[in-house]
N, C-alpha and C positions, 0 to 999 in steps of 0.2 A: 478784503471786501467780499469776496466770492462766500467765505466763512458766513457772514450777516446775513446774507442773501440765505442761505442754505438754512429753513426755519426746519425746526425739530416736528415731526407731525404729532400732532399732541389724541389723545384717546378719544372716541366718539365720546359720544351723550348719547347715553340708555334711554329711550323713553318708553315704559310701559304702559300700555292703554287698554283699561278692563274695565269690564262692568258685567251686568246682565247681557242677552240678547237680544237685538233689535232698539239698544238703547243709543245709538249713533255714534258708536264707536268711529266705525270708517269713516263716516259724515265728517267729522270732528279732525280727524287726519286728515282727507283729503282738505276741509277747507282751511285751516293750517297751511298743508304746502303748495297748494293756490296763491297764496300771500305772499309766499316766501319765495318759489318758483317760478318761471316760466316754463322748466318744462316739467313742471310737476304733473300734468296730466296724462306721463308715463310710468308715472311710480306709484299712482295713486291704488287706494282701497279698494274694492269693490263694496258697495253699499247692497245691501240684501233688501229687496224687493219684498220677498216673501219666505216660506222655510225653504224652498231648497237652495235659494242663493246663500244662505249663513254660513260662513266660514267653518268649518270644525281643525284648520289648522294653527298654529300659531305663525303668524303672516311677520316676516320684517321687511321694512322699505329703509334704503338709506337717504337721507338728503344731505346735502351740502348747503352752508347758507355763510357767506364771505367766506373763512379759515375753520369753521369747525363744522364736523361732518354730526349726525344726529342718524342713531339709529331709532326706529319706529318699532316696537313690538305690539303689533297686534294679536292679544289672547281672544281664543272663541270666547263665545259669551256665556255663561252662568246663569243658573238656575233657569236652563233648560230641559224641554221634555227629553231628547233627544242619548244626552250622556249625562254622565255625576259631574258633577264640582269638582271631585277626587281624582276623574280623568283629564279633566281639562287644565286643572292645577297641575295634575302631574306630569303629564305631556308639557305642559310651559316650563315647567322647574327641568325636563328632561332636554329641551330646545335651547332653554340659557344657555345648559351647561352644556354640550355638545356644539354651543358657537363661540366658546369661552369667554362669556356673557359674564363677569364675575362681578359685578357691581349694574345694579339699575338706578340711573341716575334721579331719576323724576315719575313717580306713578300718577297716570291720570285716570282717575273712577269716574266713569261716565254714567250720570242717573238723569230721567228725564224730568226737568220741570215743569212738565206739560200736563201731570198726576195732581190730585188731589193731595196725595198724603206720601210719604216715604212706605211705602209697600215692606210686610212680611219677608218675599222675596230678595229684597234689597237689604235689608239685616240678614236674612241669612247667606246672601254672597259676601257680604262685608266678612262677618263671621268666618266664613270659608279661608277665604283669604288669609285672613291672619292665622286661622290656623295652619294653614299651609306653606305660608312663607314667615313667620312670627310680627310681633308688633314692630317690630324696625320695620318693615315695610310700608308705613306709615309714616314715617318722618319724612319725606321727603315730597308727598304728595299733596296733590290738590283732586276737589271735588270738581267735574266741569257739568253743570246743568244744563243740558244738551235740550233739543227743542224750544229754550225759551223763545221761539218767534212763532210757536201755537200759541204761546198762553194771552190771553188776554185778558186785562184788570176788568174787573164789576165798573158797571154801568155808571157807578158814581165819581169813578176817576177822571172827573170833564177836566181836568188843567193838566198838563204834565208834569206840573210838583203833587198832586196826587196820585198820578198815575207813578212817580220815581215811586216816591215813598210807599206806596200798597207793594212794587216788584221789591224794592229794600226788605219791606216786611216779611215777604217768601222768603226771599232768599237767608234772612235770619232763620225762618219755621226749619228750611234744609241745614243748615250750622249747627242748631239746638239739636235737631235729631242725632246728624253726625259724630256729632262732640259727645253725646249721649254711649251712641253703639261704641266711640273707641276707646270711651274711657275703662 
């Protein structure tokens, strides 16, 4: 019986989480392990105020959530004035591997839906990315549209089936872009 009991510890979950800067990366993790946590408000991100709070390292938080442990990797953020794409990529690909990081399970790109349009900017960190880690590093990801609780529909969305369907419609306008840069 002792045998049953004795569970084999199985390997975290990778999650990487990137984007530009100031695009709510941390926001996005911390309210994450809010959810998931009680004492998440020890492990949390720090959210950048302005530039000098911006991270320039690559941050991991572990959580635990029932039996499987999740590691968080927080990358600095991209297409900053500050350093290259090339530093930032490269210092992350140098932190994987020096934590024997050998597999990321789940990439989240965090871009703000709070923008009129998918920004220049935003294509070339997409761009970056793959060139620095190749296109597998997209297969496992999702897009997470961070600020959507700035945005608010046009003046004509008086019902909330107008109003679903105008947020439906953005969020297709981000898909078609997406789908666009990865193909």
């Amino acid at each position: 019986m002792a045998e049953l009991q004795e569970m084999k510890e199985e390997k975290p979950v990778h999650i990487l989480v990137i984007g530009k800067t100031r695009v709510g990366k941390s926001a996005l993790i911390n309210a994450y392990a809010a959810t998931q946590d009680d004492d998440a408000r020890n492990m949390v991100a720090i959210e950048g105020k302005n530039t000098t709070d911006i991270s320039r390292t690559v941050e991991s938080r572990e959580l635990k959530f029932g039996n499987t442990k999740f590691i968080i990797w927080e990358a600095p953020g991209l297409q900053d004035f500050t350093e290259s794409d090339s530093a930032v990529t490269d210092r992350l690909k140098s932190t994987l591997k020096g934590s024997k990081c050998s597999y990321i399970n789940l990439v989240i790109y965090c871009t703000p839906m709070n923008r009129e349009r998918f920004e220049q900017s935003e294509v070339n960190a997409i761009n970056h990315i793959t060139k620095a880690f190749g296109n597998t590093i997209w297969r496992n990801a999702v897009f997470a549209l961070t600020y959507a609780n700035r945005v608010l529909p046009p003046a004509e969305c008086d019902t909330d089936d107008k109003e679903k369907e105008w947020f439906q419609s953005r969020i297709k306008e981000f898909e078609n872009v997406i789908t666009r840069i990865l193909a």
